[in-house]
N, C-alpha and C positions, 0 to 999 in steps of 0.2 A: 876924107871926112865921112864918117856913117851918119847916114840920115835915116831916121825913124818918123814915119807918119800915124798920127793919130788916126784913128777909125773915122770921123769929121775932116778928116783935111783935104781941102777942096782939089787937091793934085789928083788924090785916087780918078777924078773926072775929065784931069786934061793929060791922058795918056795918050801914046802915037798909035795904040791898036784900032784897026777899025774893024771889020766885019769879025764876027765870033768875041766881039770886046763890049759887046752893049749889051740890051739884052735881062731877063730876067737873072738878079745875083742870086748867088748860095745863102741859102739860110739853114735856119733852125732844123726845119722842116726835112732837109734835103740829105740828110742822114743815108740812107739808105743808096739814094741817087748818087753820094757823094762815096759809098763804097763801091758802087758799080762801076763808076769813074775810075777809080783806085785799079780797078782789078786787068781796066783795057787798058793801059797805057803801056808803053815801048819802055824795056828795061832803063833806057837813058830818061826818058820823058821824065820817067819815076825819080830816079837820083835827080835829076835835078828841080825837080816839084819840090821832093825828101828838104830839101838843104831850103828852099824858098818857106815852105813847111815850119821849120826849124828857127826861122829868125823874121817872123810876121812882123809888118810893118816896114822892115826895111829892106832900103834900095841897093838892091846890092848889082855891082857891072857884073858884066858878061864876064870878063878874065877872074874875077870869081868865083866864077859859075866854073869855070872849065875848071880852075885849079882845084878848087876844093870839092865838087859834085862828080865832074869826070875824069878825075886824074888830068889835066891837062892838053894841052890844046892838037896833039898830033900832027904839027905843022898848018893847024886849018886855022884862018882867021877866027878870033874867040869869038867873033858879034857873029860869023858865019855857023859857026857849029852850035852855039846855042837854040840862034834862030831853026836851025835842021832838027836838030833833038826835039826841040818843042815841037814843031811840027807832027810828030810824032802824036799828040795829045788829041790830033784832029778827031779822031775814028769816037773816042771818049767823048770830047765837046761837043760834037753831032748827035751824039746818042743821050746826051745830057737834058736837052733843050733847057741848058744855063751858058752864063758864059763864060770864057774862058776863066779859071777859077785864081790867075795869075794879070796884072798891068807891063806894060813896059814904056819906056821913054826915051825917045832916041837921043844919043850924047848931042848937048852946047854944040854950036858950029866950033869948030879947030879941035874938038874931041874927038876921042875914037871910040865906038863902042854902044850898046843899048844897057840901060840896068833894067831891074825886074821886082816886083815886088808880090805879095800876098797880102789882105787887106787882114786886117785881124778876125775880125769875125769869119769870114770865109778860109780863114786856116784853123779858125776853133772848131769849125763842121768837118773840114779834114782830119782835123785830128781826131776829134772822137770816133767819125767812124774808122779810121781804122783800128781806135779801143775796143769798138765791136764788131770789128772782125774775129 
């Protein structure tokens, strides 16, 4: 089932991220900061930002993420290699002083897996700036 959230949906608030998840969001404004972000991240961080980027609002799982962003999971648990890849994003979100410009939510108990999402306004500041780049 896809789940799309509205820019008001009170979920963007009850995500599993804690530190580097709160914090001053992306806005308007943050043009600029938001290409500098672009330009440090980790080839993978990138692809899979790209593809969150590409479908704002929704929640998309980790085996998602692998298939469609990284080619695939390389025998590595998908909720393991996503979470590594983003990691990646640190060195950016440090230098940011925003937050992470991505949510996630750990699966239902008996699930496997985290999804991830991009709130739409903070993927419309991604996006444009990389129009002006």
């Amino acid at each position: 089932m896809t789940v799309y959230l509205a820019e008001d949906n009170e979920r963007w608030g009850k995500h599993s991220g804690e530190a580097g998840h709160s914090g001053t969001e992306w806005g308007p404004a943050d043009l600029q900061r938001a290409a500098v972000f672009l330009g440090e991240l980790s080839p993978q961080a990138m692809q899979v930002f790209e593809y969150l980027l590409r479908n704002p609002g929704r929640e998309i799982h980790c085996t998602e993420l692998v298939d469609e962003a990284l080619c695939g999971a390389d025998g590595v648990d998908p909720a393991r290699r996503v979470a590594g890849v983003l990691s990646g994003m640190s060195r950016a979100h440090d230098n940011s002083e925003r937050r992470y410009p991505f949510v996630w939510w750990e699966a239902p108990q008996g699930r496997a897996g985290a999804t991830y999402a991009v709130r739409p306004s903070v993927a419309a500041v991604f996006l444009a700036a990389r129009l002006g780049r």
